[in-house]
C-alpha positions as CSV (number, residue, x, y, z in Angstrom):
1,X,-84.1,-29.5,-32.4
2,X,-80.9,-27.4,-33.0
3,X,-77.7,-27.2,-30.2
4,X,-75.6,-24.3,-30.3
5,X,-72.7,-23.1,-28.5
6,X,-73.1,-19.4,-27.6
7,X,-69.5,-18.6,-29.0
8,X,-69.6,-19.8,-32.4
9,X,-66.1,-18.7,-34.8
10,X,-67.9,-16.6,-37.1
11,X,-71.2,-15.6,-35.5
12,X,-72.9,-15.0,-32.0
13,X,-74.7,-18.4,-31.1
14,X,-77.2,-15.7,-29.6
15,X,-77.6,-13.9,-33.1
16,X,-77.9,-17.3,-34.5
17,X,-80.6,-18.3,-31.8
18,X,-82.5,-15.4,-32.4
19,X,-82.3,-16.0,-36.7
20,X,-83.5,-19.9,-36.2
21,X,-86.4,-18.8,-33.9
22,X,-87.6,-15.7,-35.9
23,X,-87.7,-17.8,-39.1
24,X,-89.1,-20.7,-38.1
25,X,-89.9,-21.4,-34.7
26,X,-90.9,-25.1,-34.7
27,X,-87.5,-26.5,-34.3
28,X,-86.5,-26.0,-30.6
29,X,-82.9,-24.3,-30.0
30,X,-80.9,-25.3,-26.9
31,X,-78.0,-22.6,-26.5
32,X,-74.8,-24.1,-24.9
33,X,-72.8,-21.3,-23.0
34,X,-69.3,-20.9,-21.1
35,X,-71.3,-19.2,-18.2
36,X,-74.6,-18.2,-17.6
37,X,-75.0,-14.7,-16.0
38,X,-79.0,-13.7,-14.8
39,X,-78.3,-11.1,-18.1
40,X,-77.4,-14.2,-20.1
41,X,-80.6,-16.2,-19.0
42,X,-83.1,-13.0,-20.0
43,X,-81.0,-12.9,-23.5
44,X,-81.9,-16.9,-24.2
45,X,-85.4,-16.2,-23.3
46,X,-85.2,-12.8,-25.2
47,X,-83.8,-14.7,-28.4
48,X,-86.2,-17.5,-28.2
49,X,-83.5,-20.4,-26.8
50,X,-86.0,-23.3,-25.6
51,X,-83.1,-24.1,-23.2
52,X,-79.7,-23.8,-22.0
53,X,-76.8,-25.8,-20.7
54,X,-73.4,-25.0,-19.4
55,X,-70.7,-26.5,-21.0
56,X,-69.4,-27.5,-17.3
57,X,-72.3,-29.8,-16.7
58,X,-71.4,-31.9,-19.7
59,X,-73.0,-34.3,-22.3
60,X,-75.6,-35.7,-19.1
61,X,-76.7,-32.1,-19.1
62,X,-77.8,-31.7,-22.4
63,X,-79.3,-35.1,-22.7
64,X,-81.6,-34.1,-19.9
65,X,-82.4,-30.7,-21.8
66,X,-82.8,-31.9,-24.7
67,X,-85.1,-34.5,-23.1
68,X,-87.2,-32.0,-21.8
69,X,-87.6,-29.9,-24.4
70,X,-88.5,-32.9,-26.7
71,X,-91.1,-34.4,-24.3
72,X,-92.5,-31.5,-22.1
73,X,-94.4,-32.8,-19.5
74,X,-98.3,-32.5,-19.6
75,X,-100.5,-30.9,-16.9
């Protein structure tokens, strides 16, 4: 599992997304943004992001995300 804010210094956390997922998609990437625009949320599925948090909703937030995207519910 890789976090990653979506404004990184020296590269888009969206580029970076995109690299992880092309290269090797078995670790899961959840993209942490400012905002999250309906254009934003097409871009993290475009990019392969496994989820997304805004950085508004806090540490809670991710922990749930990350929760679910480590132990997907069956059925």
């Amino acid at each position: 599992m890789v976090v990653v804010d979506t404004e990184l210094e020296d590269e888009s956390g969206w580029l970076l997304c995109d690299k992880l997922s092309r290269d090797d998609p078995s670790p899961k990437v959840i993209l942490v943004a400012r905002q999250l625009t309906p254009e934003q949320a097409r871009l993290a599925s475009f990019v392969g992001a496994a989820g997304r948090v805004l950085q508004q909703d806090g540490v809670a937030a991710l922990v749930n995300e990350v929760q679910g995207v480590a132990l997907p519910v069956a059925g």
